[in-house]
N, CA, C and O atoms as CSV, one atom per row, in Angstrom:
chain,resi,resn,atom,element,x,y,z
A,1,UNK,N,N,-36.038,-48.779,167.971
A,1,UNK,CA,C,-35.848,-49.209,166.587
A,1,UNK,C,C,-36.368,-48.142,165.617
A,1,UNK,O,O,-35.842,-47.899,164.530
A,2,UNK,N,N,-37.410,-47.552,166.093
A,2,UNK,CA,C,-38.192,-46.925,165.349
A,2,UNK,C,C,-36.865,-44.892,164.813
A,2,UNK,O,O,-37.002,-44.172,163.824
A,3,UNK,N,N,-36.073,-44.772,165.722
A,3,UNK,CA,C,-34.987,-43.967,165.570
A,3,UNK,C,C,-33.826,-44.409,164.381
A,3,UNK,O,O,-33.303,-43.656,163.559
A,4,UNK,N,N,-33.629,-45.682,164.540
A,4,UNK,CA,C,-32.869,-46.429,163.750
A,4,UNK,C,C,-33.281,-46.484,162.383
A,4,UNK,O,O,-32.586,-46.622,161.377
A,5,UNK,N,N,-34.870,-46.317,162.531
A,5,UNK,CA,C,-35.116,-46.691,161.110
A,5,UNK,C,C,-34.977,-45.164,160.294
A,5,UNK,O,O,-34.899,-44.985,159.078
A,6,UNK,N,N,-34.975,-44.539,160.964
A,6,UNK,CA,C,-35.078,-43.356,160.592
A,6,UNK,C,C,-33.484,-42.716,159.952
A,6,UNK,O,O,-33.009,-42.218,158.932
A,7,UNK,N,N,-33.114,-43.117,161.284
A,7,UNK,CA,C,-31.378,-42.442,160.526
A,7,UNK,C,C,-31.095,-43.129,159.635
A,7,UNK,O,O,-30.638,-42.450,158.716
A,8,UNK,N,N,-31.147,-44.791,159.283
A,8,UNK,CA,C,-31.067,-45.241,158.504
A,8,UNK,C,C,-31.379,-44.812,156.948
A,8,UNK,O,O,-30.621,-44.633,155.995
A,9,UNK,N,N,-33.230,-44.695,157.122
A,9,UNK,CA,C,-34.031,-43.935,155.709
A,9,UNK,C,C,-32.978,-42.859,155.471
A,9,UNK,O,O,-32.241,-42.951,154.490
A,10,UNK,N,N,-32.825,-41.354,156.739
A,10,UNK,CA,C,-31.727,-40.640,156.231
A,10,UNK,C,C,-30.563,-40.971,155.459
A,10,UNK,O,O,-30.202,-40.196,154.573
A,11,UNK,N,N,-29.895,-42.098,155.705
A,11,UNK,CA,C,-28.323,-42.260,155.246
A,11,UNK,C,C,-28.669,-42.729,153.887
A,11,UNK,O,O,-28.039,-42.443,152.869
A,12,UNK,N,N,-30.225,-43.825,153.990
A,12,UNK,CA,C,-30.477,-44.169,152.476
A,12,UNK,C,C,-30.803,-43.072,151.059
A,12,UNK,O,O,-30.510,-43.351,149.897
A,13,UNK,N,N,-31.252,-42.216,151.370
A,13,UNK,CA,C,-31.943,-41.028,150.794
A,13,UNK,C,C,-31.149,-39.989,150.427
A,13,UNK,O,O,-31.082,-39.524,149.289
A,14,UNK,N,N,-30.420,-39.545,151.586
A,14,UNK,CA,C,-29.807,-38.161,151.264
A,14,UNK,C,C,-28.439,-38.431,150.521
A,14,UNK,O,O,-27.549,-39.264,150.700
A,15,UNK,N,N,-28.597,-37.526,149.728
A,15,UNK,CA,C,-27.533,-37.403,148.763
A,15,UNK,C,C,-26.133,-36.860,149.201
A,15,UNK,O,O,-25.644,-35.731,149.162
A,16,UNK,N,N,-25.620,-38.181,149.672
A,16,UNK,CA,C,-24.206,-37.995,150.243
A,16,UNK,C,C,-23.299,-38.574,149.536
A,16,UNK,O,O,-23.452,-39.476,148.713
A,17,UNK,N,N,-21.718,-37.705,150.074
A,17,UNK,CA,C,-20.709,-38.829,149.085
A,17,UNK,C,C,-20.292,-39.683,149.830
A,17,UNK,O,O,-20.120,-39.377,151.010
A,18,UNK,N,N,-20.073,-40.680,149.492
A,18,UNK,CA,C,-19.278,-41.804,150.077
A,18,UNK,C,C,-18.185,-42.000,151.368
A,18,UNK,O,O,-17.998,-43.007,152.050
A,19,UNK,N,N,-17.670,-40.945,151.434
A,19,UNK,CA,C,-17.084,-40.712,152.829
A,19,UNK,C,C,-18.457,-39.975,153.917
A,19,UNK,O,O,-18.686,-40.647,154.923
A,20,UNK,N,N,-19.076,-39.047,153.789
A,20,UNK,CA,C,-20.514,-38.965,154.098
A,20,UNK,C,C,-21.205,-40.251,154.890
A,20,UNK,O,O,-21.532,-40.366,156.072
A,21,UNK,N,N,-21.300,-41.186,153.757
A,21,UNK,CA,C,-22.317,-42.421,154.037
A,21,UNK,C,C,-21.837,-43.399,155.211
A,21,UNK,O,O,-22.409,-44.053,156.083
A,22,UNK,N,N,-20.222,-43.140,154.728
A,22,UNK,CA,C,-19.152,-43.914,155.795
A,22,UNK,C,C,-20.081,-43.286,157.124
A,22,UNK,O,O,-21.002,-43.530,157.903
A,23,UNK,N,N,-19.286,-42.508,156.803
A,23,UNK,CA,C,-19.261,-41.192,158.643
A,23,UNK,C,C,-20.860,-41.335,159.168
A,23,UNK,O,O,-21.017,-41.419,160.386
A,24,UNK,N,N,-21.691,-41.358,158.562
A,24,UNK,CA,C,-23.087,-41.669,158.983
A,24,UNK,C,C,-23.356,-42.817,159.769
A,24,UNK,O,O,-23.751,-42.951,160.927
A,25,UNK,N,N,-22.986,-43.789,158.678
A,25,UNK,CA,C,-23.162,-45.169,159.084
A,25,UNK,C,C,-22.476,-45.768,160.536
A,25,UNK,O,O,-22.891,-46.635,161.307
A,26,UNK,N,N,-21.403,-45.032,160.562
A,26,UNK,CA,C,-20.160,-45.140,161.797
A,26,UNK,C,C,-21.056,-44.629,163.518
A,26,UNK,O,O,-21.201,-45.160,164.619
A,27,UNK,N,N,-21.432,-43.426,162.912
A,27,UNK,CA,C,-22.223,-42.752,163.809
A,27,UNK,C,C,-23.452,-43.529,164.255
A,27,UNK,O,O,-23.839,-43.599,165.421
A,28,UNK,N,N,-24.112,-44.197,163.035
A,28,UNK,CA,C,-25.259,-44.925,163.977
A,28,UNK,C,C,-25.013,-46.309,164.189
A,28,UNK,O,O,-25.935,-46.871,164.778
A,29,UNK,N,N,-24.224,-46.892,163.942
A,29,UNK,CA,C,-23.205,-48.253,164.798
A,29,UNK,C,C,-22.667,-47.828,165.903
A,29,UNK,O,O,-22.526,-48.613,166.841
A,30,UNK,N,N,-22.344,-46.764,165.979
A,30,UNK,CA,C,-21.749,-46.290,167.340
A,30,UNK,C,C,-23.139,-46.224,168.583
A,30,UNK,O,O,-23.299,-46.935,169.576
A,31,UNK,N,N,-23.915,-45.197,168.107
A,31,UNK,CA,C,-25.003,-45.025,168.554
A,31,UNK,C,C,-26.024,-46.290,169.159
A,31,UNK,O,O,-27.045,-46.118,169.825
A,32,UNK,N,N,-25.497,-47.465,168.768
A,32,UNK,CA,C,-26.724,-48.576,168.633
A,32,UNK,C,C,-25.544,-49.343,169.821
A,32,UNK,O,O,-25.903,-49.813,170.901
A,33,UNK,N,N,-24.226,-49.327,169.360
A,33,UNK,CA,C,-23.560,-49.659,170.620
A,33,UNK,C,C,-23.666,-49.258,171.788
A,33,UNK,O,O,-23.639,-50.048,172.732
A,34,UNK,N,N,-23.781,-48.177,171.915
A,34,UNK,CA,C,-23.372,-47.266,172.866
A,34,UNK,C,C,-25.070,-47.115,173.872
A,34,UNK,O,O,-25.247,-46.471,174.906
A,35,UNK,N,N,-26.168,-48.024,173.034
A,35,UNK,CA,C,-27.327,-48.086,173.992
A,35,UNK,C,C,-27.760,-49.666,174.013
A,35,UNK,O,O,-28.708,-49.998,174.725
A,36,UNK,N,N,-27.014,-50.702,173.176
A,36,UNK,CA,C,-27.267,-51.740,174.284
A,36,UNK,C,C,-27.798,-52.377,172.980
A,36,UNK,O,O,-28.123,-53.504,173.353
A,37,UNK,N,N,-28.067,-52.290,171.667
A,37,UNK,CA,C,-28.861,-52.831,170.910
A,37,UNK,C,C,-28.010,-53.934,170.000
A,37,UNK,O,O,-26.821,-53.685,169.798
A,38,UNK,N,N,-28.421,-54.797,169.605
A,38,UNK,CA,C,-26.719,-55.315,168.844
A,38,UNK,C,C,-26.495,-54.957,167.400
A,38,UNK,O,O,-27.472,-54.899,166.653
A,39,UNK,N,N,-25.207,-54.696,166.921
A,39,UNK,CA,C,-24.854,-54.479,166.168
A,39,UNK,C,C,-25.472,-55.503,164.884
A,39,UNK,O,O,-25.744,-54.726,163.969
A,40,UNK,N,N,-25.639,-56.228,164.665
A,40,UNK,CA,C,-25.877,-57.396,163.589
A,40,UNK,C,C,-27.378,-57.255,163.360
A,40,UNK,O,O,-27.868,-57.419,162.243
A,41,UNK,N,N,-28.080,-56.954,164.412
A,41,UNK,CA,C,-29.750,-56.076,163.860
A,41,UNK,C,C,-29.964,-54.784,163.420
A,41,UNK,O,O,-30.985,-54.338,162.897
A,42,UNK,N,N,-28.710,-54.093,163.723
A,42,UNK,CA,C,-28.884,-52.555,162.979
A,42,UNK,C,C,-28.848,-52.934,161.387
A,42,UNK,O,O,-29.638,-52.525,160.536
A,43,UNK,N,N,-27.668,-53.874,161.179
A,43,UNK,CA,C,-27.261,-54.123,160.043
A,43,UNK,C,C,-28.160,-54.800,158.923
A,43,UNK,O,O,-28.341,-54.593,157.723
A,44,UNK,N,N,-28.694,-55.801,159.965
A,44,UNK,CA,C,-29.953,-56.421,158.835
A,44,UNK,C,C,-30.941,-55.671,158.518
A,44,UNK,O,O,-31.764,-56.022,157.673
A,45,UNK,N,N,-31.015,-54.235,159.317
A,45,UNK,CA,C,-32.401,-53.578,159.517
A,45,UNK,C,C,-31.900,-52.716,158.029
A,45,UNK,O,O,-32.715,-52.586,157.116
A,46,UNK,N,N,-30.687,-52.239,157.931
A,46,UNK,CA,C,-29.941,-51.460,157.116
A,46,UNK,C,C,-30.010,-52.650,155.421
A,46,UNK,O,O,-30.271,-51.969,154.430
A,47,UNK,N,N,-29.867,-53.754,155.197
A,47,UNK,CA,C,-29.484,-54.355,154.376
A,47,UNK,C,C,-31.597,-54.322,153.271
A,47,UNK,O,O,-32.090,-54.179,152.152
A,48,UNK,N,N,-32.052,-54.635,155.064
A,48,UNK,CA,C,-33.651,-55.257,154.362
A,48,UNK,C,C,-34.051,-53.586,153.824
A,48,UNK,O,O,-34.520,-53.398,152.701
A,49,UNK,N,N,-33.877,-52.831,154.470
A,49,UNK,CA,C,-34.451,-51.120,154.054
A,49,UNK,C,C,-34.047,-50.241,152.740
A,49,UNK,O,O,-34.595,-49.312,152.148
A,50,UNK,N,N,-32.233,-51.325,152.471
A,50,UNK,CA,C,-32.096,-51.105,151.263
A,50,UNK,C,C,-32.409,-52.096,150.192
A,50,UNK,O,O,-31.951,-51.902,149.067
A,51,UNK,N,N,-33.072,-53.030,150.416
A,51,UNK,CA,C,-33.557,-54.008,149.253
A,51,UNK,C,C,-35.267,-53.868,149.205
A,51,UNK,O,O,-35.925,-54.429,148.330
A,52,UNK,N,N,-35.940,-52.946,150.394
A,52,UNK,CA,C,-36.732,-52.418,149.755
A,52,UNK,C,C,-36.631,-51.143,148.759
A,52,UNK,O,O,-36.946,-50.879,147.598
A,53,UNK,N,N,-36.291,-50.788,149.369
A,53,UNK,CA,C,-35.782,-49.326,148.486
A,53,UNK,C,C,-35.582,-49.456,147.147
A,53,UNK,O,O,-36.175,-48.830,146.268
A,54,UNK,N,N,-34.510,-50.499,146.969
A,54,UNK,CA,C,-34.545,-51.133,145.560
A,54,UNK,C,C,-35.653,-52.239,144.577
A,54,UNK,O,O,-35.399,-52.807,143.515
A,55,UNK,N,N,-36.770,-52.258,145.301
A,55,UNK,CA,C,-37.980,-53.390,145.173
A,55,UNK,C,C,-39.162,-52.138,144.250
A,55,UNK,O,O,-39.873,-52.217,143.248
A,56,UNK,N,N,-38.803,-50.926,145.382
A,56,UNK,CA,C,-39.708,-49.943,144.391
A,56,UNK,C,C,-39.085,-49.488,143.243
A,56,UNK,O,O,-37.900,-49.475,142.912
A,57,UNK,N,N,-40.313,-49.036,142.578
A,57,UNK,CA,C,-40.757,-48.406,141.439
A,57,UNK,C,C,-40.123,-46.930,141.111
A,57,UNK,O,O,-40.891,-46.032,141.458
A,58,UNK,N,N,-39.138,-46.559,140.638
A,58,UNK,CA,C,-38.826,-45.356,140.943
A,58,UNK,C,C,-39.866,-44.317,139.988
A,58,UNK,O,O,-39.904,-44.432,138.763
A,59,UNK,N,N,-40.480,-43.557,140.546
A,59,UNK,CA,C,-41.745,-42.325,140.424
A,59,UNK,C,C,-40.931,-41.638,138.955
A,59,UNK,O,O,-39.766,-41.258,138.839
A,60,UNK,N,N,-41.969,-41.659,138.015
A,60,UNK,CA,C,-41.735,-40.338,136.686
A,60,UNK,C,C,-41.277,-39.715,137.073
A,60,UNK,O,O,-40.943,-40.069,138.204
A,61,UNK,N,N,-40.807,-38.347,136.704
A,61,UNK,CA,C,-40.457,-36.757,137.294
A,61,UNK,C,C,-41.630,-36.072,136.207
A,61,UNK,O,O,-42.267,-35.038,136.406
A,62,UNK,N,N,-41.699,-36.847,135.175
A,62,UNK,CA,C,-42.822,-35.666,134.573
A,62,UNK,C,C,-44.020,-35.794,134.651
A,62,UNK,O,O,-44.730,-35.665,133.653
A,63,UNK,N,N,-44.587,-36.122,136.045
A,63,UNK,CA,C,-45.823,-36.366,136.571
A,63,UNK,C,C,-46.309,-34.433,137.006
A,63,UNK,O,O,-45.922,-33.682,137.900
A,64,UNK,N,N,-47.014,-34.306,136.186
A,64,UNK,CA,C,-47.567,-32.614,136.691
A,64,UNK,C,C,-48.926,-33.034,137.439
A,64,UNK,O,O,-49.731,-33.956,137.562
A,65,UNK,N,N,-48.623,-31.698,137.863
A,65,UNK,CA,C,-50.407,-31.284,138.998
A,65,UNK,C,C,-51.279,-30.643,138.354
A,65,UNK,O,O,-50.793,-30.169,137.327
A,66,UNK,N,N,-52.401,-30.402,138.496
A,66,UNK,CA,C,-53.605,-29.662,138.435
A,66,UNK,C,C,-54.535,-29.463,139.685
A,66,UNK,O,O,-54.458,-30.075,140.750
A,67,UNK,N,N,-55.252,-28.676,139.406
A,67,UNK,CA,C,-56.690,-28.556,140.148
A,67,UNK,C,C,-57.604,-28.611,139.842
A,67,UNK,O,O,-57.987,-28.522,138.675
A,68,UNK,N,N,-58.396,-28.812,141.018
A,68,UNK,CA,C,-59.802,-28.960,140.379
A,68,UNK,C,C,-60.595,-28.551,141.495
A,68,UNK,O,O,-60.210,-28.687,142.656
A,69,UNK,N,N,-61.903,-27.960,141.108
A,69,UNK,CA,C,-62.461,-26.924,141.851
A,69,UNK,C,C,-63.346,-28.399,142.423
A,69,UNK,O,O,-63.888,-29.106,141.573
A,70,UNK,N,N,-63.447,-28.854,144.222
A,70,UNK,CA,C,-64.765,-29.314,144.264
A,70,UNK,C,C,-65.949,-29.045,144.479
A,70,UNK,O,O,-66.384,-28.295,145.353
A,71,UNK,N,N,-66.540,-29.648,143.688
A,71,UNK,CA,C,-68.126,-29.195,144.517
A,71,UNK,C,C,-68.981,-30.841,144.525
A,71,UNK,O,O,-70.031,-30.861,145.168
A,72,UNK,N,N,-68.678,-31.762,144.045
A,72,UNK,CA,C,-69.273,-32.563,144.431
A,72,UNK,C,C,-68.696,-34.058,144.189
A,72,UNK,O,O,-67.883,-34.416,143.337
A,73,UNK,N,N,-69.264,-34.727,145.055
A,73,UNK,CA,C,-68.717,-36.356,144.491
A,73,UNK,C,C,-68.149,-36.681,143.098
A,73,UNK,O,O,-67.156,-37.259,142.656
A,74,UNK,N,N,-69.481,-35.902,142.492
A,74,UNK,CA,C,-69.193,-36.399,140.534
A,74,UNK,C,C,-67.768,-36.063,140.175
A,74,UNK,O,O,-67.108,-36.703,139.356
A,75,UNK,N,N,-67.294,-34.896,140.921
A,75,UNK,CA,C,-65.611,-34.451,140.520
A,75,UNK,C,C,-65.063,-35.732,140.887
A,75,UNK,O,O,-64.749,-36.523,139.998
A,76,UNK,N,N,-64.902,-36.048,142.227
A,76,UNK,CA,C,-63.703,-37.436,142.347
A,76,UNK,C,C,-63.847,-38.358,141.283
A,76,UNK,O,O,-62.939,-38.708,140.530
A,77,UNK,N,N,-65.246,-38.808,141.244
A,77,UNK,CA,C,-65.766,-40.036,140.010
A,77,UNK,C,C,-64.527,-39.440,138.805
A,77,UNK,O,O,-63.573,-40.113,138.415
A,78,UNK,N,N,-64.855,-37.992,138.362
A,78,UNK,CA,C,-63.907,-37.713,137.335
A,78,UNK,C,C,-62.624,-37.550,136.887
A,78,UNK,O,O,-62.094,-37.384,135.788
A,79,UNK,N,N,-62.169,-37.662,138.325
A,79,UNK,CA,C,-60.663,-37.245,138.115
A,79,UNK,C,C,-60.076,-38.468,138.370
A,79,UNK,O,O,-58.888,-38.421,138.052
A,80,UNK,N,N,-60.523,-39.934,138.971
A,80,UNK,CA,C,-60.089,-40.712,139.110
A,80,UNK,C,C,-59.761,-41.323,137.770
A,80,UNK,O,O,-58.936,-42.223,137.611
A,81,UNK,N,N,-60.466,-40.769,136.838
A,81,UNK,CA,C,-60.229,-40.895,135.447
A,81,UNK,C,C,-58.185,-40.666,135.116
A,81,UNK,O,O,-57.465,-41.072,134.204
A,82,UNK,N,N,-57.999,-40.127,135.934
A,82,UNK,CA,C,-56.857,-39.382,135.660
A,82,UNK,C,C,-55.731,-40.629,136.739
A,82,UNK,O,O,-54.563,-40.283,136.917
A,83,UNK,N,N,-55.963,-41.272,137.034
A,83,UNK,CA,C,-55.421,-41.965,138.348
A,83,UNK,C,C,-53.969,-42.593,137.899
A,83,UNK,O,O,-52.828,-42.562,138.360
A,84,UNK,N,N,-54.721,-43.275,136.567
A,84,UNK,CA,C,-53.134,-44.074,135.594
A,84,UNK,C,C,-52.485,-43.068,134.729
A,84,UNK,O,O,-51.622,-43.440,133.932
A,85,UNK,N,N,-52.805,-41.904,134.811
A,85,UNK,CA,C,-51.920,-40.978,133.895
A,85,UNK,C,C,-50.598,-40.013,134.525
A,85,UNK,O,O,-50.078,-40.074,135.639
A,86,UNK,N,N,-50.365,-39.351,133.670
A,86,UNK,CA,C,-48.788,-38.281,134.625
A,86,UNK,C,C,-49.803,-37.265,134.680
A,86,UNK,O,O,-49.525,-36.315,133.949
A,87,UNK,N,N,-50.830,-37.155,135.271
A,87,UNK,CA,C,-51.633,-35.893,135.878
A,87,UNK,C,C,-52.424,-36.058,136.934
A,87,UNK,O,O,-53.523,-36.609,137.003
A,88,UNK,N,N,-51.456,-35.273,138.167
A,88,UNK,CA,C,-52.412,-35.657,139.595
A,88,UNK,C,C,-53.084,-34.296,139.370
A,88,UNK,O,O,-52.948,-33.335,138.613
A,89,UNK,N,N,-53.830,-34.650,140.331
A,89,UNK,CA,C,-54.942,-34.307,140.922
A,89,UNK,C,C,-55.096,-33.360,142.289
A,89,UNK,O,O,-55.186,-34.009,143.331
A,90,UNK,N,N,-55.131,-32.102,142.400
A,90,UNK,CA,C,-55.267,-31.394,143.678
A,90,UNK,C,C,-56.626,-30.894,143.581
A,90,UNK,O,O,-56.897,-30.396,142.488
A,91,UNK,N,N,-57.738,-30.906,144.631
A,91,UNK,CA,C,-59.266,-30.282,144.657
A,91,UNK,C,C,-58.803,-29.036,145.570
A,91,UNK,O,O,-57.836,-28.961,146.328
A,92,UNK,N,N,-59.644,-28.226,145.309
A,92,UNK,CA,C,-59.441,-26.933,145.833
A,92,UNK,C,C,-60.960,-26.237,146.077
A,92,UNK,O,O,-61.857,-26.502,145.277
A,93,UNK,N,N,-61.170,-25.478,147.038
A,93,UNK,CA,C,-62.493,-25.550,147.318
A,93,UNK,C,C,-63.117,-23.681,146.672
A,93,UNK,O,O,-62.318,-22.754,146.804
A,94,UNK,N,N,-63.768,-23.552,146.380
A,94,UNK,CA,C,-64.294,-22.381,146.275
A,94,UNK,C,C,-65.192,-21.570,147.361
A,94,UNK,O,O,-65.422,-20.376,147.169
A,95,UNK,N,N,-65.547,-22.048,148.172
A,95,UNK,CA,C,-66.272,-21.664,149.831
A,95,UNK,C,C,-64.961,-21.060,150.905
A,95,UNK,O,O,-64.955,-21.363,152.098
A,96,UNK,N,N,-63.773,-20.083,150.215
A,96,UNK,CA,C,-63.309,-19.615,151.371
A,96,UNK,C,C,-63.374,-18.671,152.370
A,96,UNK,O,O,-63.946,-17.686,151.903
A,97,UNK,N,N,-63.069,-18.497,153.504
A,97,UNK,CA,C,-63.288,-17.578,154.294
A,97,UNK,C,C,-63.395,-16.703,153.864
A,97,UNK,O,O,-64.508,-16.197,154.009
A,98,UNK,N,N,-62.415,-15.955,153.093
A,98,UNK,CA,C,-62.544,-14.301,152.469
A,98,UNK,C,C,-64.001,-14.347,152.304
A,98,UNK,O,O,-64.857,-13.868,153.048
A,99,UNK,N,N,-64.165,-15.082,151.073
A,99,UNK,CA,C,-65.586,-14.823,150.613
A,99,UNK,C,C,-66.801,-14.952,151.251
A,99,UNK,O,O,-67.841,-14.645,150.669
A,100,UNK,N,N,-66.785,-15.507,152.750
A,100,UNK,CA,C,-67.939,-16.113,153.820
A,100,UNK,C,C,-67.640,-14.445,154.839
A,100,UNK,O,O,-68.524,-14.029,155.587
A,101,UNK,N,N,-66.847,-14.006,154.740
A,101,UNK,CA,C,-66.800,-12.847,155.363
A,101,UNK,C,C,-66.810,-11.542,155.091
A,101,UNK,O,O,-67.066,-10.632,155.879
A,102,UNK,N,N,-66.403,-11.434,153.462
A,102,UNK,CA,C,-66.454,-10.084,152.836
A,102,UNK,C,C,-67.193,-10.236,151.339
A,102,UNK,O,O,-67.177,-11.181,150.550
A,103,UNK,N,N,-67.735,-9.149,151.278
A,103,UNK,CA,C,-68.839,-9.491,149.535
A,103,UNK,C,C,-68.048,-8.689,148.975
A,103,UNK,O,O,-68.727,-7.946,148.266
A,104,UNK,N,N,-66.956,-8.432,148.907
A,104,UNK,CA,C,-66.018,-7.461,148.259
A,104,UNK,C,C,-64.395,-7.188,148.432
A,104,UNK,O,O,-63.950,-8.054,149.184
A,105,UNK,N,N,-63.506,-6.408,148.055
A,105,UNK,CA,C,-62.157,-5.801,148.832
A,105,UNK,C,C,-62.695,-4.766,149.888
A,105,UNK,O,O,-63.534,-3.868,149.957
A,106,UNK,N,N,-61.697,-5.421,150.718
A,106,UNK,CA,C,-62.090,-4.584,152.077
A,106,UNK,C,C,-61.018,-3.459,152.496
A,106,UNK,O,O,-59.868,-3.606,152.911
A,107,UNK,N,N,-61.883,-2.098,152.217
A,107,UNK,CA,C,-61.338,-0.620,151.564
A,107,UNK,C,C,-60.498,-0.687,153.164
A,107,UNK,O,O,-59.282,-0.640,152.976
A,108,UNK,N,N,-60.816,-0.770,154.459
A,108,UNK,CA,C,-60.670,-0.158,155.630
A,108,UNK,C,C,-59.475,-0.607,156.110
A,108,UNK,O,O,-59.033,0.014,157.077
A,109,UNK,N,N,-58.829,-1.532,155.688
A,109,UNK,CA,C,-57.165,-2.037,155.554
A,109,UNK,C,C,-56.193,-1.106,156.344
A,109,UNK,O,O,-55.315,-1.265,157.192
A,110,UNK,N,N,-56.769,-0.032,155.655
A,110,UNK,CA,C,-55.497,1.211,155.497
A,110,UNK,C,C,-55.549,2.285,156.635
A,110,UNK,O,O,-54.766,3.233,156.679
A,111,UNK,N,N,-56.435,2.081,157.456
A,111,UNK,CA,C,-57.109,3.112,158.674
A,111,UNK,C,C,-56.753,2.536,160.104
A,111,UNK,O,O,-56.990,1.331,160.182
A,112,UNK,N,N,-56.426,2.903,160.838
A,112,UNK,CA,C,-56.080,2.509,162.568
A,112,UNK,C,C,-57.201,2.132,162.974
A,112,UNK,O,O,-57.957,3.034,162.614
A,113,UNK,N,N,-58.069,1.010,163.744
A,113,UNK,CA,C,-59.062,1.416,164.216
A,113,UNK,C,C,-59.869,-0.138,164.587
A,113,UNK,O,O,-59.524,-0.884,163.670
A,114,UNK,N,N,-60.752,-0.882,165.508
A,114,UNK,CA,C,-61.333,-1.581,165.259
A,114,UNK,C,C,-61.879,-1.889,164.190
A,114,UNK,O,O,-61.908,-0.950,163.394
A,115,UNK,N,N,-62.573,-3.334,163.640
A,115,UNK,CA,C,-63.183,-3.405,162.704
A,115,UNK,C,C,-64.169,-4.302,162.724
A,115,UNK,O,O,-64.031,-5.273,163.468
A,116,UNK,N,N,-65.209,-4.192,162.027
A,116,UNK,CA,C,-66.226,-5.295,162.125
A,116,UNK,C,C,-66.498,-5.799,160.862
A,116,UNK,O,O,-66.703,-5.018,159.934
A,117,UNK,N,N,-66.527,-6.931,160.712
A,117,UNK,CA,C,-66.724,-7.892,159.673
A,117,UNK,C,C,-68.325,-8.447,159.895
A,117,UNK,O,O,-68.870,-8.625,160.985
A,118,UNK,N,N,-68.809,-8.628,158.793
A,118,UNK,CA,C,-70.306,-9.236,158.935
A,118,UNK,C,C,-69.980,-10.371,158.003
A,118,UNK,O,O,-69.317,-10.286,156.969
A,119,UNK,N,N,-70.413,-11.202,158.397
A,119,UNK,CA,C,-70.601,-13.229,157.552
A,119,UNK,C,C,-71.982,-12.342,156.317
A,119,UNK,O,O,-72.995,-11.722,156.643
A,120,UNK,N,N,-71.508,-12.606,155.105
A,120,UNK,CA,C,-72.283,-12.916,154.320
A,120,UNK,C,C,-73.727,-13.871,154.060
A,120,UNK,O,O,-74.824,-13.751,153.515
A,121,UNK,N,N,-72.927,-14.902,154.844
A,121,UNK,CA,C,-74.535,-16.181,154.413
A,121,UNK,C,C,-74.888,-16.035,156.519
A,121,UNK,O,O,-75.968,-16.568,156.772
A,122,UNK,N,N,-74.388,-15.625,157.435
A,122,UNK,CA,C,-75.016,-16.144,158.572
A,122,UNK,C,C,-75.545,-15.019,159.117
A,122,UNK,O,O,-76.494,-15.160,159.888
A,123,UNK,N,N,-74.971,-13.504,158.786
A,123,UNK,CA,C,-74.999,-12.167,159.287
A,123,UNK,C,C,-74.232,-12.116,160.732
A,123,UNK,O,O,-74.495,-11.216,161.530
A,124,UNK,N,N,-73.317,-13.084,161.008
A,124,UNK,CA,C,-72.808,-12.738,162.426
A,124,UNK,C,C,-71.739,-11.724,161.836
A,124,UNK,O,O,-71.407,-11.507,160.671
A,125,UNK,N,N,-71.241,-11.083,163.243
A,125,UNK,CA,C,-70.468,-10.149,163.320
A,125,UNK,C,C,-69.040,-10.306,163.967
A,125,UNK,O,O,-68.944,-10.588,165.161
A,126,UNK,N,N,-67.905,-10.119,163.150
A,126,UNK,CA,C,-66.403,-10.902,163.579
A,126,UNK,C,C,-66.022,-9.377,164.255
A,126,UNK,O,O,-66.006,-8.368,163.550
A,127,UNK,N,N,-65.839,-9.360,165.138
A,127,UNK,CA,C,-65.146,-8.140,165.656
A,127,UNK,C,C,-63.158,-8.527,165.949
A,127,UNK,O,O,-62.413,-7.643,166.374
């Protein structure tokens, strides 16, 4: 079932024309025949998936993103501020690797050769 629901969501979703939706739909009636399942449960599965579909809420489009740097709980507290508005919310961390591994641009890029990296905060050595 769990295949069914799927081609189904596909046929519901994708932006097909009408001979499309036919030829889809044909294909997974065929498909549901052709392994034993009955036809009259594909269909209800197809009828209930589109009356949810139509039950939701269709989403703004002018919902924009932002970021926000975390560093602590108090950020979520703050941005949840933002929860009922057209501005989500992406956290983004400032602790990345580059910076846990290099205190600078790393000149040696450009040379053939092993290299050794030293951790900034642990002093290990990345070979």
């Amino acid at each position: 079932m769990a295949a069914f629901r799927y081609y189904i969501n596909r046929l519901l979703t994708l932006p097909l024309t009408q001979d499309g939706i036919n030829t889809e739909w044909t294909t997974i009636l065929n498909m549901a025949k052709n392994n034993g399942f009955p036809i009259e449960r594909i269909t209800r599965l197809k009828t209930q998936m589109v009356k949810n579909l139509q039950d939701k809420k269709p989403e703004s489009n002018t919902k924009r993103w932002t970021t926000f740097t975390y560093y602590s709980p108090a950020v979520r507290k703050i941005t949840n501020l933002f929860k009922n508005s057209a501005i989500r919310i992406a956290f983004r961390t400032t602790n990345k690797i580059f910076k846990q591994l290099t205190k600078g641009k790393n000149e040696h890029t450009t040379t053939i050769g092993i290299y050794e990296i030293k951790c900034n905060t642990c002093n290990k050595v990345y070979i």
